[in-house]
N, CA, C and O atoms as a MOPAC input file, in Angstrom:
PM7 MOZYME 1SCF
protein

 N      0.85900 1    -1.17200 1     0.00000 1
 C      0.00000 1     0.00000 1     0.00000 1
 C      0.89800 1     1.22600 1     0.00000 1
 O      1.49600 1     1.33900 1     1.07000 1
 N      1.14700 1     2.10600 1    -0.82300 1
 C      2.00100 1     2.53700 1    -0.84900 1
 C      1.42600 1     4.37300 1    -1.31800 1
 O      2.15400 1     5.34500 1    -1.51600 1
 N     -0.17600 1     4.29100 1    -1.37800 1
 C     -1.07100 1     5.45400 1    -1.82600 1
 C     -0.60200 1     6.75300 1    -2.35800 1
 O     -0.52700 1     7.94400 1    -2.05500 1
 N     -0.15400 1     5.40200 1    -3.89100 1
 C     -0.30100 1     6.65000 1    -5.06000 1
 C     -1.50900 1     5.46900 1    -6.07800 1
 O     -1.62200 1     4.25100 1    -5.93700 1
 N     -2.07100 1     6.15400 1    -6.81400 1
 C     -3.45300 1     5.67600 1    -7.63300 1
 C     -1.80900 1     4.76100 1    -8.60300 1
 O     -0.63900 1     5.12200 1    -8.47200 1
 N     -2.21700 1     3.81600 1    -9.31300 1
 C     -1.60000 1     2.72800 1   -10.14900 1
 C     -2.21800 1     2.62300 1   -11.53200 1
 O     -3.37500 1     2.25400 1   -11.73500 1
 N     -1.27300 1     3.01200 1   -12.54200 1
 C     -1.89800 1     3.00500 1   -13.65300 1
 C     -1.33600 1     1.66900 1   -14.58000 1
 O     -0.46300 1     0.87600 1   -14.22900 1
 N     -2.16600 1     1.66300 1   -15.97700 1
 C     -1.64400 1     0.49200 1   -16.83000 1
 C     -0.22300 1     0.52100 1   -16.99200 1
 O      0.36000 1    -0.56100 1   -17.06900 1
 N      0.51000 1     1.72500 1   -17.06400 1
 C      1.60800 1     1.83900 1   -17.39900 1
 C      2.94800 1     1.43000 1   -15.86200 1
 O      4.05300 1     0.88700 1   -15.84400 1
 N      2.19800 1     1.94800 1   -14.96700 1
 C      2.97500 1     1.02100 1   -13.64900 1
 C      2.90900 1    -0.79000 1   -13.49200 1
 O      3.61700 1    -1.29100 1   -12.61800 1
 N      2.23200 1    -1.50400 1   -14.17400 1
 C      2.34900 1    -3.11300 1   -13.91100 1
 C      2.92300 1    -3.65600 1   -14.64700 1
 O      2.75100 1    -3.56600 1   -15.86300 1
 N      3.78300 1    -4.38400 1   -14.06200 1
 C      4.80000 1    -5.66000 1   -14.93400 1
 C      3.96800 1    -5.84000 1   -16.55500 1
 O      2.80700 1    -6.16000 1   -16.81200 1
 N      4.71700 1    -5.60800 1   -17.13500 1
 C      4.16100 1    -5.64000 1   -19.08900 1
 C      4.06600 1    -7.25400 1   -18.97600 1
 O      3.19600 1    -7.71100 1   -19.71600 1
 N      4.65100 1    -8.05300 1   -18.34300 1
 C      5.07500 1    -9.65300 1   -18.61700 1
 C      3.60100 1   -10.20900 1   -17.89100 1
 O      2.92800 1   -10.92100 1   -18.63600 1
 N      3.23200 1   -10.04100 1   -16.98500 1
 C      2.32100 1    -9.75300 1   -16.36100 1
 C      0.69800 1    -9.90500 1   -16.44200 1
 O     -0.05200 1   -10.68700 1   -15.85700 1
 N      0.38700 1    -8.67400 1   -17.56100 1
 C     -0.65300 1    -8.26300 1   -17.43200 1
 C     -1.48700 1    -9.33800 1   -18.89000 1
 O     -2.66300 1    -9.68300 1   -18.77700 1
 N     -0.71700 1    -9.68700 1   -20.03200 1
 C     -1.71800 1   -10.34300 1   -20.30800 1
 C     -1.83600 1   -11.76500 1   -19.82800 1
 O     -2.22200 1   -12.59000 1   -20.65600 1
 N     -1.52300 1   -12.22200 1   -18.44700 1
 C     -1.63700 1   -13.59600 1   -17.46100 1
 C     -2.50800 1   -13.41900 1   -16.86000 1
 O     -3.01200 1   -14.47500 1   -16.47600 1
 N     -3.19300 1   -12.22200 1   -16.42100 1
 C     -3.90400 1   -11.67700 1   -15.51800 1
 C     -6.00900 1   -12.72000 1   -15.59300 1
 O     -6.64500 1   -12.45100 1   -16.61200 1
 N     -6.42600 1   -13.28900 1   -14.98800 1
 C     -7.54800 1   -13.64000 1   -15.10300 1
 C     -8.76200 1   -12.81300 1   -14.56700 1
 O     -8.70200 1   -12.47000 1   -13.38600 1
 N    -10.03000 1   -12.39800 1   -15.41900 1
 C    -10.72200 1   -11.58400 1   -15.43400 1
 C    -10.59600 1   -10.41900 1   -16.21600 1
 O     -9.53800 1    -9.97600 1   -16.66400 1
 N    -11.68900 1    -9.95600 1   -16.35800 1
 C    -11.86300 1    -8.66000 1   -17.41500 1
 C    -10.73100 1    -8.16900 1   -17.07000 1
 O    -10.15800 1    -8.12700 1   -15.98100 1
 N    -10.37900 1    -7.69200 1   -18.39300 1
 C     -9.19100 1    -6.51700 1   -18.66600 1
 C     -9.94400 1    -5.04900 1   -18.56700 1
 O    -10.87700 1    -4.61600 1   -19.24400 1
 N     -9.07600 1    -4.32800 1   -17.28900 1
 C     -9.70400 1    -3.33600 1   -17.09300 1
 C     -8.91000 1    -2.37700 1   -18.23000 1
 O     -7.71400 1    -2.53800 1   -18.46800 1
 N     -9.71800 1    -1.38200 1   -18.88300 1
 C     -9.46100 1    -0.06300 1   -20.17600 1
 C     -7.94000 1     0.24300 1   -19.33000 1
 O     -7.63900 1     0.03800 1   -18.15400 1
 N     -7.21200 1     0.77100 1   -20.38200 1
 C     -6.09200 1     1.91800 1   -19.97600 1
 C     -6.19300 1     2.87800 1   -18.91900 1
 O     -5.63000 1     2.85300 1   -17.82500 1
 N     -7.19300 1     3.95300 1   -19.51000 1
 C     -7.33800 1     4.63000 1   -18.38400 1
 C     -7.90900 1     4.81600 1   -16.75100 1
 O     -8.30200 1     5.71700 1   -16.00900 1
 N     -7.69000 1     3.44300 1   -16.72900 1
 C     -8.45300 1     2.86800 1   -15.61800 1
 C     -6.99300 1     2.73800 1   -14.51500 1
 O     -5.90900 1     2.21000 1   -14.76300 1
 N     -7.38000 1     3.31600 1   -13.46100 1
 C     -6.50400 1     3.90600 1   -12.55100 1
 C     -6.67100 1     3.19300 1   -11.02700 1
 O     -7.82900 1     3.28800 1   -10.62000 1
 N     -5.94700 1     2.64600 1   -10.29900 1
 C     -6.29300 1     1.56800 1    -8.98300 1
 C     -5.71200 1     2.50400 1    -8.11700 1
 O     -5.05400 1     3.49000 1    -8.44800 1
 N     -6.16100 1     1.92200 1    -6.33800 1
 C     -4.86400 1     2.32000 1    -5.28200 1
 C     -4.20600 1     0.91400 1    -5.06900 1
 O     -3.45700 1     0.94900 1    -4.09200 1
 N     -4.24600 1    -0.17500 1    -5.60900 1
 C     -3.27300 1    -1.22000 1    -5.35300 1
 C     -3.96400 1    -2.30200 1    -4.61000 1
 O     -5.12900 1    -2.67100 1    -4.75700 1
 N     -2.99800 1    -2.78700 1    -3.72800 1
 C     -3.55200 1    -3.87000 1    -3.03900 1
 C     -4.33300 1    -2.92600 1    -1.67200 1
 O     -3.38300 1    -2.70900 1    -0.92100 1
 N     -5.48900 1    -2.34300 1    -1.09000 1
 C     -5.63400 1    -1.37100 1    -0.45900 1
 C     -5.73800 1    -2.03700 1     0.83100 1
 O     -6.42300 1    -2.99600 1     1.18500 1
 N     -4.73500 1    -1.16500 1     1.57400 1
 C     -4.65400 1    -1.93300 1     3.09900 1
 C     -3.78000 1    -3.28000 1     3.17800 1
 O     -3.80100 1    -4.24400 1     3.94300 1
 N     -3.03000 1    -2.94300 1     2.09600 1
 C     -1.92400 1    -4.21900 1     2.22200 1
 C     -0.87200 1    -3.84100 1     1.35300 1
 O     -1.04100 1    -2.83900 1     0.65800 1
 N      0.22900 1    -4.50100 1     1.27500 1
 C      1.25500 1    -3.96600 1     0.72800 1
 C      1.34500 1    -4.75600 1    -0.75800 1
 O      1.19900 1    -5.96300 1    -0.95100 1
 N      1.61900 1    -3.74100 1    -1.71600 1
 C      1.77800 1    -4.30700 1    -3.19100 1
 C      2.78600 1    -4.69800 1    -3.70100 1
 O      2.70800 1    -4.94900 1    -4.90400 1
 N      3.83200 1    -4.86200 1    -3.15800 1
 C      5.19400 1    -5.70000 1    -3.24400 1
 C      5.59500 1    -6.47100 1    -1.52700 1
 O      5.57800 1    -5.93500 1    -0.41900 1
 N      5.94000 1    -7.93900 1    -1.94100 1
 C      5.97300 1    -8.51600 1    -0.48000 1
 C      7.85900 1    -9.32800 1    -1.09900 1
 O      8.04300 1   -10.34300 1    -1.77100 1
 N      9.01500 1    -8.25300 1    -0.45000 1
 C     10.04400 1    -8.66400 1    -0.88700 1
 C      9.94900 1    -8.82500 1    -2.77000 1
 O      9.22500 1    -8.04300 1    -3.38700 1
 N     10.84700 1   -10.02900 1    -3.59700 1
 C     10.43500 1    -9.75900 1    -5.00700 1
 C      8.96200 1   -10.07400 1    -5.70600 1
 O      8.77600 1   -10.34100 1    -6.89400 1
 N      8.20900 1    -9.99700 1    -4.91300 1
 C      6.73500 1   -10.97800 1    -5.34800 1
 C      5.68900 1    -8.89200 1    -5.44100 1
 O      5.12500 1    -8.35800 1    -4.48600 1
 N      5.81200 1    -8.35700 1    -6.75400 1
 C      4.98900 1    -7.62400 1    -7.39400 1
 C      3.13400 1    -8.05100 1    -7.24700 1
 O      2.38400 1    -8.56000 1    -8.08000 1
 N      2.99300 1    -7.80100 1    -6.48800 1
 C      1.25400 1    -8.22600 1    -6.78600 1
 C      0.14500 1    -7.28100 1    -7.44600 1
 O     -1.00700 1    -7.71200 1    -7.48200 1
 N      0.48900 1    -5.75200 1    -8.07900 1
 C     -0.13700 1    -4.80800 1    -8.05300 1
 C     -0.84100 1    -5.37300 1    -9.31100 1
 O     -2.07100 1    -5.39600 1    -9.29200 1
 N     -0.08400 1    -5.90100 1   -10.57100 1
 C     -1.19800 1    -6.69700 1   -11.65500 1
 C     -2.45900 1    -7.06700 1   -10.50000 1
 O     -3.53000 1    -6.48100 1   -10.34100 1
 N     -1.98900 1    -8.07600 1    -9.88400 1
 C     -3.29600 1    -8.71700 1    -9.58800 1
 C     -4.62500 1    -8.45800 1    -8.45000 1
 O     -5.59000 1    -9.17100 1    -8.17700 1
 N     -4.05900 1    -6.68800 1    -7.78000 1
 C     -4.63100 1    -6.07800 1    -7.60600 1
 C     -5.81000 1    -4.95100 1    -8.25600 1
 O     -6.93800 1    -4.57500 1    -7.93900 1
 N     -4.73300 1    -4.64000 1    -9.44900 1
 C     -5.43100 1    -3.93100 1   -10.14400 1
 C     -6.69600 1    -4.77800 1   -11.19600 1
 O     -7.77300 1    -4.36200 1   -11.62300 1
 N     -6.39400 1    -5.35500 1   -11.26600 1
 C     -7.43300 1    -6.28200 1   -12.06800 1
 C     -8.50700 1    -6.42400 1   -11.05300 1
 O     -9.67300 1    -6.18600 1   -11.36900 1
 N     -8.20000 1    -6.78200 1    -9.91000 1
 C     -9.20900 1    -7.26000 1    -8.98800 1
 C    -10.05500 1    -5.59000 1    -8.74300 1
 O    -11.26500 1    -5.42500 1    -8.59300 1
 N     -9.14900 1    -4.68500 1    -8.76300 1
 C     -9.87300 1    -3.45200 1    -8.46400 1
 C    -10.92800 1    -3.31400 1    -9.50500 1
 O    -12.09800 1    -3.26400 1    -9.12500 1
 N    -10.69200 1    -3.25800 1   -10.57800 1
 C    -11.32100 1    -3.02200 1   -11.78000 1
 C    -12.89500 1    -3.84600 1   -11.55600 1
 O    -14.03100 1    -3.37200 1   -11.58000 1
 N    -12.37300 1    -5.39600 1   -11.31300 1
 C    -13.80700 1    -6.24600 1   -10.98000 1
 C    -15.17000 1    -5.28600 1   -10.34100 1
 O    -16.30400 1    -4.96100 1   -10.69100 1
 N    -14.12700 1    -5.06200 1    -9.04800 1
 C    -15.14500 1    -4.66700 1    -7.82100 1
 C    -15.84400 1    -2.86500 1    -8.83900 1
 O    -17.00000 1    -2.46100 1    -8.96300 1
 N    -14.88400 1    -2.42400 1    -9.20700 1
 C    -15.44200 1    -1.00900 1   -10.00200 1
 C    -16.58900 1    -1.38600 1   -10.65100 1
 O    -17.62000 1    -0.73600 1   -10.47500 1
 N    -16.55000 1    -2.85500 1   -11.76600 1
 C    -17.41800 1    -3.07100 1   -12.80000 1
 C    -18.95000 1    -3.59400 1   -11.62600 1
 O    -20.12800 1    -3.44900 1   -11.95300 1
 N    -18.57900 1    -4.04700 1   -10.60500 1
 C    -19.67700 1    -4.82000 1    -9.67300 1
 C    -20.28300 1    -5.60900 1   -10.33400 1
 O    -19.82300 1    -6.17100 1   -11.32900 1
 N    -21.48300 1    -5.77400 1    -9.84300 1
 C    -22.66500 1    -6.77400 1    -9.97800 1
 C    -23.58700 1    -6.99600 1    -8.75000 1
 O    -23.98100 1    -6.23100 1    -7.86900 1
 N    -23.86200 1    -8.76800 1    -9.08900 1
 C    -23.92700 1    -9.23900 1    -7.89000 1
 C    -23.30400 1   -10.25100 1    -6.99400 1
 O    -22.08100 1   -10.27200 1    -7.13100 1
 N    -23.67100 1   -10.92600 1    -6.29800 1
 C    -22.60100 1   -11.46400 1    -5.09500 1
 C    -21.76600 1   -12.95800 1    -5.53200 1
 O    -20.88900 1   -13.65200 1    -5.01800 1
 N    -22.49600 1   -12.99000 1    -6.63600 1
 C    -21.73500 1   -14.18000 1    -7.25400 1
 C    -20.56300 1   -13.93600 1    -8.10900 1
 O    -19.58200 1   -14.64800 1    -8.32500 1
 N    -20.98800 1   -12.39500 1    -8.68700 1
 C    -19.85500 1   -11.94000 1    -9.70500 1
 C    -18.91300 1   -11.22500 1    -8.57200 1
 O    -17.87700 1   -11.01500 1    -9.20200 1
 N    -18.75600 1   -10.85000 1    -7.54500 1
 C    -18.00300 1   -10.59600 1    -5.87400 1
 C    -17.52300 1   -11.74000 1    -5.84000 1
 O    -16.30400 1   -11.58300 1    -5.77100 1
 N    -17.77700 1   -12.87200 1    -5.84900 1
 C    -17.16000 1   -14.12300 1    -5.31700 1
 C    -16.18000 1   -14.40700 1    -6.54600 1
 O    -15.03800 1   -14.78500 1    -6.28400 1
 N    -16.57600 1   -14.24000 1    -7.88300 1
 C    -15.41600 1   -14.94100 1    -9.18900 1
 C    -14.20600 1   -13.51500 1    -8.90400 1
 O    -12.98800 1   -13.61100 1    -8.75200 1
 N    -14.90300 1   -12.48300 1    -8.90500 1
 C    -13.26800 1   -11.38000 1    -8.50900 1
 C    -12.82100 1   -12.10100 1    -7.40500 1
 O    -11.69000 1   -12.49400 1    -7.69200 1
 N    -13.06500 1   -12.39900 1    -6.52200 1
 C    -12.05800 1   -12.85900 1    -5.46800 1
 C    -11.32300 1   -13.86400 1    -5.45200 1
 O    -10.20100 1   -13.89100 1    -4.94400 1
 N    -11.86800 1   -14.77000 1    -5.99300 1
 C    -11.16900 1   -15.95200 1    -7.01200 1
 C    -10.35100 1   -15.34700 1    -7.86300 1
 O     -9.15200 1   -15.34800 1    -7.58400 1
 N    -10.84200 1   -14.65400 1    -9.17000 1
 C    -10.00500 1   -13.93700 1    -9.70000 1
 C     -8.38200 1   -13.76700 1    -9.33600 1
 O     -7.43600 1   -14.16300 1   -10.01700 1
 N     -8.33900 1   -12.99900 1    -7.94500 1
 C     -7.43500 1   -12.18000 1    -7.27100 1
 C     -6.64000 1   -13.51500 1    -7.18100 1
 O     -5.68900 1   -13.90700 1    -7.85900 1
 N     -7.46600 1   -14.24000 1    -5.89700 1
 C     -6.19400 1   -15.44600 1    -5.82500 1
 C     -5.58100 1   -16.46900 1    -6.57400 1
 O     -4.66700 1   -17.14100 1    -6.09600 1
 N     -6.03700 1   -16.64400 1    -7.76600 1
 C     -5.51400 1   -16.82400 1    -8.80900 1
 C     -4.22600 1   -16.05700 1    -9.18900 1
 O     -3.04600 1   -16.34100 1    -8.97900 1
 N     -4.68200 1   -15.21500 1    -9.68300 1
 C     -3.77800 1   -13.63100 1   -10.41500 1
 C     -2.40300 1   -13.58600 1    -9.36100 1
 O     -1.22900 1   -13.49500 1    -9.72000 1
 N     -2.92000 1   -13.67800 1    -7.96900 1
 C     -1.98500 1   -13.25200 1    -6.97100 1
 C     -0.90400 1   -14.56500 1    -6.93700 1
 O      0.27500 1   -14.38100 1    -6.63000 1
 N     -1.35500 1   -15.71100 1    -7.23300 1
 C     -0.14900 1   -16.59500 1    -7.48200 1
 C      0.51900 1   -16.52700 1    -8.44500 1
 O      1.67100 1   -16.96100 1    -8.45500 1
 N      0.01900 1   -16.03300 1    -9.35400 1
 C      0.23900 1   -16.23800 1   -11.51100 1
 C      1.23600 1   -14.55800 1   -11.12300 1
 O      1.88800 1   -14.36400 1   -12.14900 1
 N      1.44100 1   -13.78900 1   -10.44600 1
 C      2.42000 1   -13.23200 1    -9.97800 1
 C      3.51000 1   -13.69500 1    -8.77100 1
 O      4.59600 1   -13.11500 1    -8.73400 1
 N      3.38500 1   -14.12200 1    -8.37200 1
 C      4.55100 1   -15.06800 1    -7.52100 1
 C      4.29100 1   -15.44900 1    -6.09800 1
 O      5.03000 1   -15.89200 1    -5.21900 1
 N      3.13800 1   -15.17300 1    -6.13000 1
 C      2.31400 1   -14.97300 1    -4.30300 1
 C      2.17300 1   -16.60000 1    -3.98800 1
 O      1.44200 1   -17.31600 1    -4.67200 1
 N      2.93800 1   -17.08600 1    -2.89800 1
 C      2.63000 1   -18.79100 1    -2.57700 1
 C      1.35900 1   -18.55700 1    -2.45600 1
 O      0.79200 1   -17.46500 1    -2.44200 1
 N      0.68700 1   -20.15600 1    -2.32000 1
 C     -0.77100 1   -20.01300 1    -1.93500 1
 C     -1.06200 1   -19.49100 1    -0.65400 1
 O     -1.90700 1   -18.59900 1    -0.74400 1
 N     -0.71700 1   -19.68700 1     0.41300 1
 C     -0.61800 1   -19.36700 1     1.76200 1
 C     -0.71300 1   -17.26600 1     1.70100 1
 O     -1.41200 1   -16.45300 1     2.30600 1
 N     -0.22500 1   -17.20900 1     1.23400 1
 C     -0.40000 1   -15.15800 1     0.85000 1
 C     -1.31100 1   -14.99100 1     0.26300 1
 O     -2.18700 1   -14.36800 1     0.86300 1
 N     -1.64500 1   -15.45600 1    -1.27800 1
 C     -2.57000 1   -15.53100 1    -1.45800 1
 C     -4.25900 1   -15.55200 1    -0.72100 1
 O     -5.11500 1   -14.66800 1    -0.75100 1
 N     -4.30000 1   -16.95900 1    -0.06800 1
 C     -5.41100 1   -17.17700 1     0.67000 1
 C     -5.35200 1   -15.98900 1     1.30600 1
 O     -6.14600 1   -15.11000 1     0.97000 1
 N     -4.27300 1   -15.72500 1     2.47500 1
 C     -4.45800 1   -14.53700 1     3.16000 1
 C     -5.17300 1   -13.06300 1     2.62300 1
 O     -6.11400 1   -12.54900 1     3.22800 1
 N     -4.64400 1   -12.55600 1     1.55000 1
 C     -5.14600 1   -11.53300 1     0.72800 1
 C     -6.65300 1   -11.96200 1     0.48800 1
 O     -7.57300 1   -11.20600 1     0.80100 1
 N     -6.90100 1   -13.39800 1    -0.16700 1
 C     -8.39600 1   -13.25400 1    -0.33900 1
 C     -9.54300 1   -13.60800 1     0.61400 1
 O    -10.71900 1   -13.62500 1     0.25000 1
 N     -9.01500 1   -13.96900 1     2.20100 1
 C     -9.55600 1   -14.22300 1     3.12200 1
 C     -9.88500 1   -12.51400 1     3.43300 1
 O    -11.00300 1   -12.05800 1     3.67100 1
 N     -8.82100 1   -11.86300 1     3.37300 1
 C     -9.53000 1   -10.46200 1     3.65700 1
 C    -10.49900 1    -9.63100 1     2.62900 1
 O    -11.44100 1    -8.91900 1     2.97600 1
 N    -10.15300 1    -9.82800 1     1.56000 1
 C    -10.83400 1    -9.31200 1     0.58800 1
 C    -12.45800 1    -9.52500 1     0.55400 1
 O    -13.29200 1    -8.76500 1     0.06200 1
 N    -12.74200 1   -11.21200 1     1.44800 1
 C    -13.89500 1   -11.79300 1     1.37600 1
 C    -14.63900 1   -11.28700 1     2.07400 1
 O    -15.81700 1   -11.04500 1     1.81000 1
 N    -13.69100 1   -10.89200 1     3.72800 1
 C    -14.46700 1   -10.15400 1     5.17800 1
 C    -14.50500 1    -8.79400 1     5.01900 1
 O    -15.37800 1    -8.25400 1     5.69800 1
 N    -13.92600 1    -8.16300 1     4.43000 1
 C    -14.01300 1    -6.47000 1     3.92200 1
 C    -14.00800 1    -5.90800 1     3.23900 1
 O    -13.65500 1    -4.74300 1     3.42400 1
 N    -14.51800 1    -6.49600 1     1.61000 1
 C    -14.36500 1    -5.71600 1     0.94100 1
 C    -15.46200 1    -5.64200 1    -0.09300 1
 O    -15.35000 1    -5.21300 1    -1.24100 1
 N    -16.75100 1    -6.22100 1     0.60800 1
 C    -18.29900 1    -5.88300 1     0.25800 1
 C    -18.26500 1    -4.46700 1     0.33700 1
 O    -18.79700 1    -3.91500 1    -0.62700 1
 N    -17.84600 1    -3.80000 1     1.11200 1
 C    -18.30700 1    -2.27300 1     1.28500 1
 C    -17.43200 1    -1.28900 1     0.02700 1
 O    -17.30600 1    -0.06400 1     0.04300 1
 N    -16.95400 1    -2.16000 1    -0.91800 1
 C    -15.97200 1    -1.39100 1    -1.76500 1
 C    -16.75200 1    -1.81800 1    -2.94600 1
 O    -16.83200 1    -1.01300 1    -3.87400 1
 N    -17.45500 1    -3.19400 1    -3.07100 1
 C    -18.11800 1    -3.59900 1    -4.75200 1
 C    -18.94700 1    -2.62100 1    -4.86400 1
 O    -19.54800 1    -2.16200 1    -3.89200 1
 N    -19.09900 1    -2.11800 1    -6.25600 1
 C    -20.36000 1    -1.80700 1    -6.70000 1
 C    -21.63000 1    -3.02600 1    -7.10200 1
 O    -21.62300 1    -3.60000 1    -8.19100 1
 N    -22.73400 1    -3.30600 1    -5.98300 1
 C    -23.29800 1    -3.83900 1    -5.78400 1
 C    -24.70900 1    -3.36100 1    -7.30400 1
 O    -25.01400 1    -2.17100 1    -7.22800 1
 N    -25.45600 1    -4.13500 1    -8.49200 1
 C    -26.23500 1    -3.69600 1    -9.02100 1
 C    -27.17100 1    -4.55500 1    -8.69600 1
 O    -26.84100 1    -5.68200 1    -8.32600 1
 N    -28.70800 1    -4.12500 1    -8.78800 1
 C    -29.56800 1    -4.27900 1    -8.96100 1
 C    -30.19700 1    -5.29700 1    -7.24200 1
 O    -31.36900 1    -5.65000 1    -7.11500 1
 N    -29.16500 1    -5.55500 1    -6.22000 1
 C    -29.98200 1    -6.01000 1    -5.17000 1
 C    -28.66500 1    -5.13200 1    -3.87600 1
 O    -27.72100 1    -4.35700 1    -4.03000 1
 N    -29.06200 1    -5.54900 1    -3.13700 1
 C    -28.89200 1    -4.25500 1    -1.84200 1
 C    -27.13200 1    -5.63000 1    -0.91800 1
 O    -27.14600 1    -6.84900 1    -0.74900 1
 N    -26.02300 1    -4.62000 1    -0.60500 1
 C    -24.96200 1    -5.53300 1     0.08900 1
 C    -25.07300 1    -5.62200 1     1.00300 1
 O    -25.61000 1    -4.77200 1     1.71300 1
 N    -24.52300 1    -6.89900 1     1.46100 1
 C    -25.06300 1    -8.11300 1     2.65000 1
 C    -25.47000 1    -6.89700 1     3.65200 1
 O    -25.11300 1    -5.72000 1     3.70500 1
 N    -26.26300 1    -7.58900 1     4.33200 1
 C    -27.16700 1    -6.41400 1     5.33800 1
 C    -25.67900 1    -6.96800 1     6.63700 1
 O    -24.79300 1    -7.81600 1     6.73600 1
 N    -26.36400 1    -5.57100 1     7.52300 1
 C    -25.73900 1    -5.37800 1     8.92400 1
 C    -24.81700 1    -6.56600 1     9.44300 1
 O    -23.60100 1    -6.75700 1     9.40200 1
 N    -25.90100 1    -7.29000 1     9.95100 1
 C    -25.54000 1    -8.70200 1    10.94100 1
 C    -24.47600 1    -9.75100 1    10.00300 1
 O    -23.46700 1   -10.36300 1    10.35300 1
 N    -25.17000 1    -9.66400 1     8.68300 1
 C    -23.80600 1   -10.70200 1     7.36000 1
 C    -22.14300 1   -10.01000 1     8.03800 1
 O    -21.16200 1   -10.52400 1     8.57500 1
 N    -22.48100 1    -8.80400 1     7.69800 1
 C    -21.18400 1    -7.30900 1     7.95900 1
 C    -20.41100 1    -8.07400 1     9.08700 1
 O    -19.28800 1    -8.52800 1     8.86500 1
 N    -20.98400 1    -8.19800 1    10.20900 1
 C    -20.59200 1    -8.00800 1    11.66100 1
 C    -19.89000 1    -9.24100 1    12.09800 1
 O    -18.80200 1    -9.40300 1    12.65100 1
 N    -20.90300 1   -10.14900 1    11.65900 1
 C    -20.45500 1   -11.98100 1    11.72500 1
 C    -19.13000 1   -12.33700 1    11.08800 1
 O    -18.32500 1   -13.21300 1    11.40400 1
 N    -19.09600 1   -11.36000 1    10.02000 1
 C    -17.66600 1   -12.22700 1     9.29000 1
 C    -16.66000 1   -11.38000 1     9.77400 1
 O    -15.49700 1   -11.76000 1     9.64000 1
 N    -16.99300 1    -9.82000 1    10.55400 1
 C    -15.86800 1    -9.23300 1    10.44900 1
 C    -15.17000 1   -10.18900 1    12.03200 1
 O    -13.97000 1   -10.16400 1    12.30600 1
 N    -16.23200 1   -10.96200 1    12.89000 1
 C    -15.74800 1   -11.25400 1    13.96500 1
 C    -15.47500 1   -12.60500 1    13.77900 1
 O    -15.37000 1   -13.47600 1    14.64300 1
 N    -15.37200 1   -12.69900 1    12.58600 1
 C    -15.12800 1   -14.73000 1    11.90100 1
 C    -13.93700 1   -13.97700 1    11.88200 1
 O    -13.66500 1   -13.76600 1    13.06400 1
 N    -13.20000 1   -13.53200 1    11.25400 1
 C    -12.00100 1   -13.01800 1    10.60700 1
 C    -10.93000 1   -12.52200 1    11.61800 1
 O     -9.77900 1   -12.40100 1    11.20100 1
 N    -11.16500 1   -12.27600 1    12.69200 1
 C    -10.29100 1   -11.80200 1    13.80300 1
 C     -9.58100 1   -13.33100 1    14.94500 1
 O     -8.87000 1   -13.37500 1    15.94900 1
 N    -10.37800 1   -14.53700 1    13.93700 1
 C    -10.30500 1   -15.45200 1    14.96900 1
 C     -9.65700 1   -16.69700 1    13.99500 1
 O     -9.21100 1   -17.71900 1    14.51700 1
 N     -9.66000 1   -16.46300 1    12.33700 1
 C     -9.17100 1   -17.85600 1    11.98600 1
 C     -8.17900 1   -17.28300 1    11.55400 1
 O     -8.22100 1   -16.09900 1    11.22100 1
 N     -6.73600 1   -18.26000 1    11.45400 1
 C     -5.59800 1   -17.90800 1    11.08200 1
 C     -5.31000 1   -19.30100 1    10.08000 1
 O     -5.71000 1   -20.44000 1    10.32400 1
 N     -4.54200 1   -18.88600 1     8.95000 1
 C     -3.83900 1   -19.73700 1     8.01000 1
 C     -2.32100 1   -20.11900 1     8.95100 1
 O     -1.45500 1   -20.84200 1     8.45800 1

């Protein structure tokens, strides 16, 4: 996390056409992995952030939330992330980051969904 916005022209060129999920446009601009760091030693993850950003921009509904997050942990290995980092990144992505999709046409997980996972998440460890 390093909060400067990430453009096409900042991600590994080798990279980006490996990337799984919609290809977000050029001018399509990310903050990275948000609330986590986008380089972990030589392992670059911002491709597979930014793609994942793009998902959550395009939204939907909670099923098309669930293939971006897949997405990510995919992407996040297909950049050099063991599985074990991976999971980690998309274990959080799963407990916090409903409040970031653009949700269409039905309403994101109500209150109590919110609350349950954020207190699932403080308690399981990889």
């Amino acid at each position: 996390m390093n909060g400067k916005r990430i453009a096409w022209e900042d991600l590994p060129p080798d990279l980006t056409g490996k990337m799984l999920g919609p290809m977000p446009p050029k001018y399509f601009t990310s903050n990275g992995c948000s609330f986590a760091p986008d380089e972990i030693g030589p392992v670059d993850l911002r491709a597979a952030c930014h793609w994942h950003d793009w998902a959550y921009q395009k939204g939907g509904n909670e099923k098309s939330r669930k293939q971006a997050d897949r997405n990510l942990w995919i992407n996040m290995q297909t950049c050099g992330a063991s599985q074990r980092l991976a999971t980690l990144y998309w274990f959080e992505v799963r407990a916090w980051g409903f409040d970031s999709f653009h949700y269409h046409g039905i309403n994101p997980p109500g209150r109590l969904h919110r609350w349950w996972t954020r207190i699932i998440s403080r308690f399981v460890t990889f």
